[in-house]
N, C-alpha and C positions, 0 to 999 in steps of 0.2 A: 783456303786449304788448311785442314790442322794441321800441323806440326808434331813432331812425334815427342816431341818434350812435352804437349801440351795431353798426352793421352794419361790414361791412369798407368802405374806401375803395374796393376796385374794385365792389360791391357798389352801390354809392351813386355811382360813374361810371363804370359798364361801362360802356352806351349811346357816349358820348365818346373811353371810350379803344381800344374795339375797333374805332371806324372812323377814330381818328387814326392807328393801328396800321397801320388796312387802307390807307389812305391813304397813308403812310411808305413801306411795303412795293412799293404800285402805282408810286408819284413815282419809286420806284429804279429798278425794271424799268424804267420809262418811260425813265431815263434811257439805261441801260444796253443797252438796245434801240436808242435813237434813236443814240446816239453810235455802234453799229457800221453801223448805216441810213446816217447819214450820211456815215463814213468810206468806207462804201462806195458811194457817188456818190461822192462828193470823187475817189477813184481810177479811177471812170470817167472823171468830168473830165481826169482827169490831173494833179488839184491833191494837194496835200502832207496828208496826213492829221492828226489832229487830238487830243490827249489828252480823257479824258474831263473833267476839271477844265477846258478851253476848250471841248468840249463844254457843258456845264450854263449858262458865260454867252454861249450863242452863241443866234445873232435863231432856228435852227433849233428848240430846243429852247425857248429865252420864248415862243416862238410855239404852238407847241402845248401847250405848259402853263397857258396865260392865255388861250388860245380856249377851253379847256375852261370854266376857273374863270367866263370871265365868262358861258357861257351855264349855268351852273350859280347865282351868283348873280343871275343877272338873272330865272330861273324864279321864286327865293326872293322877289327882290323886289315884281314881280308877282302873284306867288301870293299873298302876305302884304297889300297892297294890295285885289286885286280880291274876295279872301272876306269883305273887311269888309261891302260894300255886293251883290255877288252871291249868287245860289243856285241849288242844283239840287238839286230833291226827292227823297228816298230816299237820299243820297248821306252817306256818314260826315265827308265832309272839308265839308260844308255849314253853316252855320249854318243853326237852323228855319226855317222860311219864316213864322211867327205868332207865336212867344213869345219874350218877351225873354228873353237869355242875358246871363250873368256879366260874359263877355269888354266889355261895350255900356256895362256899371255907367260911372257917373261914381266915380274914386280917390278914397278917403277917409283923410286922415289917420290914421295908428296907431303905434304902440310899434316893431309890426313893418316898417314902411311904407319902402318904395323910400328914400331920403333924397331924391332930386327932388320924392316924392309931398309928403313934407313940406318940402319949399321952396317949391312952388307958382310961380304964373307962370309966366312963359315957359320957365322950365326944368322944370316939368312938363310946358309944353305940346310941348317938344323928347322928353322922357321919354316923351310918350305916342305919341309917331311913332318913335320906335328904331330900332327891329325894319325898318322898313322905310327908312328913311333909311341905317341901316348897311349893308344889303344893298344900295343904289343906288350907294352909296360906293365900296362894293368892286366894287362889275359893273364903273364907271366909270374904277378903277384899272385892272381886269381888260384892258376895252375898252381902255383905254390902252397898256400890255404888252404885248396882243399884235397890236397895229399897229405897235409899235416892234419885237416880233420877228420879224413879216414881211416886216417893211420892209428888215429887216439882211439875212433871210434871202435877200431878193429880189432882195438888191445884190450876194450873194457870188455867188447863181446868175448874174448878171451878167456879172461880173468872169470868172465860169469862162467864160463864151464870150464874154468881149472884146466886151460889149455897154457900152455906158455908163450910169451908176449913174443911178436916177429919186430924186428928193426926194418928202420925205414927202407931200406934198401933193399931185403927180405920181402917188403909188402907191396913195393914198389915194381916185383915180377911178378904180383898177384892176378889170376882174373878179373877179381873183385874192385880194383881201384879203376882198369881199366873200362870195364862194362860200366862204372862209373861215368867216364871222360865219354865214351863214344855214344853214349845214348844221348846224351844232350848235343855232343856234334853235332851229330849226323843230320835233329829236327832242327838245326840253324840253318843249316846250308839248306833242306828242304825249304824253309822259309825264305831266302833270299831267293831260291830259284823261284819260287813262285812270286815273288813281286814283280821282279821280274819279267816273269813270261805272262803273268797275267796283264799288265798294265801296257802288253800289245793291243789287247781287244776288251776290257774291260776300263770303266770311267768310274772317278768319283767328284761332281762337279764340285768346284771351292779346293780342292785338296792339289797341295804343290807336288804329290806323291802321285798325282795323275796327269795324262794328255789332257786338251779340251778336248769337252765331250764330244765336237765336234771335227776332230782331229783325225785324219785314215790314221785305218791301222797301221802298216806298216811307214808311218812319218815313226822318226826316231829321236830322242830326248823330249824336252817340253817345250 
């Protein structure tokens, strides 16, 4: 049997590095797209156009970078939250609906053990919330970023027609920040529902994200 020490490193973190990779690659284009988007308003305007290096820290481009991220972590967070105590029967991403599972175990000290598990107290009891405490962290940066990107963004749009600048708090009862936040909700949650409810009746053999393919539909978890 090999050994997992004995595998290659990309081997042992494809998963990670192919979609930090894919990731890198999209963040560029994004850029590289939006900075000529932009310069090209900007000269509608009539306003002086823009390098791509003031592009990247410009409210145009935080702004849609960190609308993404945070309804990306805010799914995470959520998701990870609501499958402790929900369920839906037949469904891969479910916990059973009757037998205890692993994930429910109370942590028990070991050799191998988390180093929180073996500290105990309150810092296990932070260890055993993580998962979902990091991802609220990040949304709430997220959230953060790109209200301060739209905010910028709102004020240069401003400035181009000789309007005067609203503060953050002023822009912050806006339509516009909002229909910002809720369009990207709203297609998370449609995506989680459909993992979901699709991997009742739908297989992807080899994928830990599905039943086996031979699996009834309504069996629940994997």
């Amino acid at each position: 049997m090999t050994t997992t020490s004995k595998r290659s490193f990309f081997y042992r973190n494809g998963l990670t590095i192919v979609f930090l990779l894919l990731f890198i690659i999209t963040l560029f284009a994004q850029a590289l797209t939006g900075w000529k988007k932009h310069n090209q308003d900007l000269k509608e305007d009539h306003a002086k156009e823009i390098t791509l290096g003031t592009y990247v820290r410009s409210g145009h481009f935080i702004s849609a970078t960190f609308e993404n991220f945070e309804s990306e972590f805010l799914q995470m967070s959520l998701y990870v939250l609501l499958t402790v105590s929900l369920r839906q029967i037949g469904s891969a991403e479910s916990k059973k609906l009757d037998e205890p599972e692993e994930v429910d175990r109370e942590p028990v000290s070991g050799k191998d053990a988390p180093w929180a598990v073996k500290k105990g107290g309150w810092i296990l009891k932070i260890y055993s919330n993580s998962l979902s405490i990091c991802f609220a962290i990040l949304f709430f940066l997220s959230w953060g970023l790109h209200l301060y990107g739209s905010w910028q963004n709102h004020n240069v749009e401003q400035a181009a027609k000789h309007l005067p600048k609203d503060t953050v708090w002023a822009y912050l009862g806006e339509a516009e920040f909002w229909f910002e936040t809720f369009q990207n909700w709203q297609s998370e949650f449609l995506s989680v529902a459909s993992i979901v409810f699709l991997t009742i009746y739908l297989r992807q053999k080899g994928s830990p994200e599905s039943k086996p393919v031979d699996a009834p539909h309504m069996e629940t978890g994997k």
